[in-house]
C-alpha positions in Angstrom: -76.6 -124.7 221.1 -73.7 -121.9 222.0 -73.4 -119.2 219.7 -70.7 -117.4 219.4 -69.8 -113.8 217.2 -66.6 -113.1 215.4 -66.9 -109.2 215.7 -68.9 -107.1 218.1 -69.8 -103.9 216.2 -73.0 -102.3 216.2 -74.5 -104.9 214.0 -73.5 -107.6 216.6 -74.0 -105.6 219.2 -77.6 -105.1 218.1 -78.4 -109.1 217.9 -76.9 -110.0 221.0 -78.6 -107.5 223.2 -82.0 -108.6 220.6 -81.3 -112.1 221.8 -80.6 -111.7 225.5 -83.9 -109.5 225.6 -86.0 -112.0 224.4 -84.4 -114.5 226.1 -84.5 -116.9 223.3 -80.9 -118.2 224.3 -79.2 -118.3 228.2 -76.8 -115.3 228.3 -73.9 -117.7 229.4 -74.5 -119.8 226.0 -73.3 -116.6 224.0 -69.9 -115.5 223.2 -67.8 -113.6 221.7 -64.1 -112.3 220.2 -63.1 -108.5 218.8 -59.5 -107.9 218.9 -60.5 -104.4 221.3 -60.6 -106.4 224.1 -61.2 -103.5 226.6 -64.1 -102.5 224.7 -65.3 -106.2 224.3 -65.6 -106.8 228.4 -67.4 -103.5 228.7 -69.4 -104.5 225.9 -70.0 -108.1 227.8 -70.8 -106.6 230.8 -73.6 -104.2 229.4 -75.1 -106.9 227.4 -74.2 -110.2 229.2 -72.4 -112.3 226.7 -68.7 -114.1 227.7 -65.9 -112.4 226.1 -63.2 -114.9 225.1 -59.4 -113.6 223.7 -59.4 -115.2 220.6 -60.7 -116.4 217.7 -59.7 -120.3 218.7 -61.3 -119.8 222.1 -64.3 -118.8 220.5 -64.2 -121.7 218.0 -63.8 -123.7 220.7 -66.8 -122.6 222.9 -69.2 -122.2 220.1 -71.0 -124.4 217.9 -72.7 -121.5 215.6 -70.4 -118.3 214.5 -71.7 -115.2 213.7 -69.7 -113.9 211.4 -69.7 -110.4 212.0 -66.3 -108.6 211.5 -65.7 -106.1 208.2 -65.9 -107.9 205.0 -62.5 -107.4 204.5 -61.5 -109.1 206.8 -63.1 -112.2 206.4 -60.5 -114.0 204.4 -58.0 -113.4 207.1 -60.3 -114.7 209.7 -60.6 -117.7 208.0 -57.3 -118.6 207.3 -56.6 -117.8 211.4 -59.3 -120.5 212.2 -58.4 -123.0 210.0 -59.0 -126.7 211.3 -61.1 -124.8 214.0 -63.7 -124.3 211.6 -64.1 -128.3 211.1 -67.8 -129.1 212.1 -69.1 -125.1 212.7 -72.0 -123.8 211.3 -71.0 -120.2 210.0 -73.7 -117.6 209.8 -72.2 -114.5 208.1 -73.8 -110.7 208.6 -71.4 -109.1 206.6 -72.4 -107.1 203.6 -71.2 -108.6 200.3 -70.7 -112.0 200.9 -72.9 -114.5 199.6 -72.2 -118.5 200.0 -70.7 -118.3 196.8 -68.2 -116.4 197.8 -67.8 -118.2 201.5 -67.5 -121.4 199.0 -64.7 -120.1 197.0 -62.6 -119.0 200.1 -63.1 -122.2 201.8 -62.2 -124.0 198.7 -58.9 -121.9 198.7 -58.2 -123.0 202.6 -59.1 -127.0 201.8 -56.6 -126.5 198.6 -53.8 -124.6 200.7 -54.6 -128.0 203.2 -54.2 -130.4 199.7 -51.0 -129.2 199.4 -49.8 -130.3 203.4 -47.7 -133.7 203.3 -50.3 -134.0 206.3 -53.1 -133.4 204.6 -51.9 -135.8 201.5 -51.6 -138.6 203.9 -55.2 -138.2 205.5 -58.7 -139.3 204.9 -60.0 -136.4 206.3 -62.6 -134.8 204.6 -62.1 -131.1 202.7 -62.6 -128.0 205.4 -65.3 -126.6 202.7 -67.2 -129.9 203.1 -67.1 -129.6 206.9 -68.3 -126.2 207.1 -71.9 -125.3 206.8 -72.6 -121.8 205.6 -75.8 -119.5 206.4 -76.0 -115.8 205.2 -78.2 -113.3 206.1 -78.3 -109.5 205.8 -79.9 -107.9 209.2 -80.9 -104.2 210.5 -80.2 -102.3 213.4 -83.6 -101.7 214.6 -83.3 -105.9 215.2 -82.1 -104.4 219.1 -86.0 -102.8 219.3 -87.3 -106.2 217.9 -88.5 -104.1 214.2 -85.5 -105.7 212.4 -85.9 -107.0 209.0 -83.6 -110.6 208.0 -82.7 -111.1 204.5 -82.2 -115.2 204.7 -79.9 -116.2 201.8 -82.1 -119.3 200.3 -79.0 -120.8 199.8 -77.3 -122.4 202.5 -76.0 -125.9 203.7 -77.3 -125.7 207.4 -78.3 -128.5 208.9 -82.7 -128.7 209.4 -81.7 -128.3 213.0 -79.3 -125.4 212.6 -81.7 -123.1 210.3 -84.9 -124.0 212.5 -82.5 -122.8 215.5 -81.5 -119.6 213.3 -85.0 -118.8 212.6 -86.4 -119.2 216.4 -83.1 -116.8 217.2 -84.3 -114.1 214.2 -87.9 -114.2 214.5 -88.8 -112.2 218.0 -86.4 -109.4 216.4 -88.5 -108.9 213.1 -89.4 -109.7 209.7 -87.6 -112.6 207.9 -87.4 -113.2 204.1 -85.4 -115.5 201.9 -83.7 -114.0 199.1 -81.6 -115.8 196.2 -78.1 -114.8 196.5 -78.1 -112.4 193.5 -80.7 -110.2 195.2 -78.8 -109.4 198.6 -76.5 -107.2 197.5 -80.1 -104.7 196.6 -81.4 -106.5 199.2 -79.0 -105.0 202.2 -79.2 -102.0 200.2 -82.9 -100.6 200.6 -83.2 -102.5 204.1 -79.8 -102.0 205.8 -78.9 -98.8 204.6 -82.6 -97.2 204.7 -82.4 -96.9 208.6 -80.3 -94.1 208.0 -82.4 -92.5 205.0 -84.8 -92.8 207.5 -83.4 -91.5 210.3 -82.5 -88.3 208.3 -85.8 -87.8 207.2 -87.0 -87.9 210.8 -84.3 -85.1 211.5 -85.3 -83.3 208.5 -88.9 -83.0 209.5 -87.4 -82.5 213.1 -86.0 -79.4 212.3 -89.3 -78.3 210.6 -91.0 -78.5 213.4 -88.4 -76.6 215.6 -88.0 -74.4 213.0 -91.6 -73.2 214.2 -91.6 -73.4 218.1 -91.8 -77.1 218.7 -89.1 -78.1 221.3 -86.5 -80.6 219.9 -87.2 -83.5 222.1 -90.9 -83.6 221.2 -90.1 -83.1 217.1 -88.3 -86.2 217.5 -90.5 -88.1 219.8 -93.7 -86.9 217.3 -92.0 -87.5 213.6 -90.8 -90.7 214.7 -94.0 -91.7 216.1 -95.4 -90.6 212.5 -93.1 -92.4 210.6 -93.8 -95.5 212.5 -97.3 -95.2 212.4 -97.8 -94.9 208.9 -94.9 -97.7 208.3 -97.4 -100.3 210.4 -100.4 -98.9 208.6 -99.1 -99.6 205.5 -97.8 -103.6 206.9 -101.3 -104.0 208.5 -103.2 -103.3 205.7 -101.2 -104.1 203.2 -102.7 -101.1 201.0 -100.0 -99.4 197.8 -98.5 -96.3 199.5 -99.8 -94.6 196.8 -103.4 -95.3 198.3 -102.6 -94.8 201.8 -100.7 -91.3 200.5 -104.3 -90.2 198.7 -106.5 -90.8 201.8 -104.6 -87.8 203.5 -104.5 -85.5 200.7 -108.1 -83.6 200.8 -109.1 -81.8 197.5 -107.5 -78.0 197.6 -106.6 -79.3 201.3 -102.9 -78.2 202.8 -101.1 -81.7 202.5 -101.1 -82.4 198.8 -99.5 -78.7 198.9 -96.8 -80.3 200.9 -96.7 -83.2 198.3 -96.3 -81.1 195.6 -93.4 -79.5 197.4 -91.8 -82.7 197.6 -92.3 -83.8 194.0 -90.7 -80.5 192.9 -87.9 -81.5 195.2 -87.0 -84.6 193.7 -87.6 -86.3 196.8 -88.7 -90.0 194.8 -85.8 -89.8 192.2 -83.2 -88.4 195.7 -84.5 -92.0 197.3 -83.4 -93.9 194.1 -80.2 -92.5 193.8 -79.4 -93.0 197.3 -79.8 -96.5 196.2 -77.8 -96.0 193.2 -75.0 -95.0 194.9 -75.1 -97.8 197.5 -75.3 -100.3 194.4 -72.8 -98.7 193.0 -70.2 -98.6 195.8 
């Protein structure tokens, strides 16, 4: 099967290099369109995938789209592809879409195609029959293979097409099926948290600096730490909580440093980072 992406941001970017690394698919059975197509070929060239220059090439080379251009911009890509979109499987990555919502757009197209003296005079059947829809909401750290892949559980994917989605996702990370109401908190505390994350690494970072370790080691040592006790936690499967008491020693020097935390607000900061991604 050729797959082909509609967008080539860092999201994109991220899963294609993911999926050339693991060799799961043949470089010269990926493809891609972004309007920037001087950035696209030196994108193609670093990663390996075809660049095409336009969205009907791509439609035309590509029996899978990975829909993963800004969410505003969907609708218009839609209406560009058209009839091109007849018989594609369409796997979306942008934030805020749910099939429901590919559903109603599509249903807009096949009623714009209703209204064609064309289209009156055909048997064909609607475009939002002969389109089947797959979203999921992934992370950047996909490109280390750490990724996590919230799989809406609604879709209308062919067996074949979601057992090829899944042998694509799974050497880049976790996979979990969500219902469509839970994505939107979903993408929230999994696609956003690699930047809470990443500033807590810097935070700690500058600790360290702060007294006489060099920069490039802070890094290399927090991030080591953070995912160290992230796989202790996934191997163990113990509450953080737990894991979080077996370090603190009675009158001991880190539950001084948790204390300094709690005074911080650093649990209720986390949930209102949330809050405001929700909110947006």
């Amino acid at each position: 099967m050729k797959i082909g992406f509609i967008g080539m941001g860092n999201m994109a970017q991220a899963l294609c290099e993911g999926f050339v690394q693991t060799g799961v698919i043949e470089r010269e059975n990926i493809f891609a369109y972004a309007p920037h197509q001087d950035r696209l070929r030196e994108n193609a060239g670093r990663i390996g995938f075809t660049a095409v220059d336009s969205l009907h090439a791509l439609a035309a080379a590509a029996d899978m789209l990975f829909v993963a251009c800004k969410p505003y911009q969907i609708e218009d890509v839609l209406t560009d592809l058209g009839e091109d979109l007849r018989g594609k499987a369409l796997v979306s990555v942008a934030a805020g879409w749910t099939m429901e919502k590919y559903e109603l757009a599509l249903a807009r197209l096949s009623v714009a195609e209703n209204r064609s003296e064309q289209a009156a005079d055909s048997d064909v059947e609607p475009l939002i029959d002969a389109v089947r829809i797959q979203t999921i909401m992934p992370n950047t750290p996909a490109m280390v293979r750490e990724g996590v892949f919230l799989v809406e559980a609604g879709n209308s994917l062919t067996e074949a097409e979601r057992d090829y989605l899944f042998r694509l996702l799974k050497p880049l990370g976790l996979i979990h099926e969500l219902p469509g109401h839970l994505l939107a908190i979903g993408s929230a505390v999994t696609g956003c948290s690699p930047a809470f994350v990443d500033l807590f690494i810097e935070a700690y970072a500058d600790a360290a600096v702060k007294y006489g370790i060099p920069r490039a080691d802070a890094y290399r040592l927090i991030s080591q730490a953070v995912l160290g006790s992230a796989k202790l936690q996934l191997v163990t499967g113990e509450h953080p909580g737990v894991l979080k008491d077996k370090v603190c020693s009675p009158a001991g020097t880190t539950i001084l440093g948790v204390q300094a935390l709690e005074e911080c607000g650093l649990r209720a900061a986390c949930m209102a980072s949330v809050d405001a991604v929700m909110n947006k």
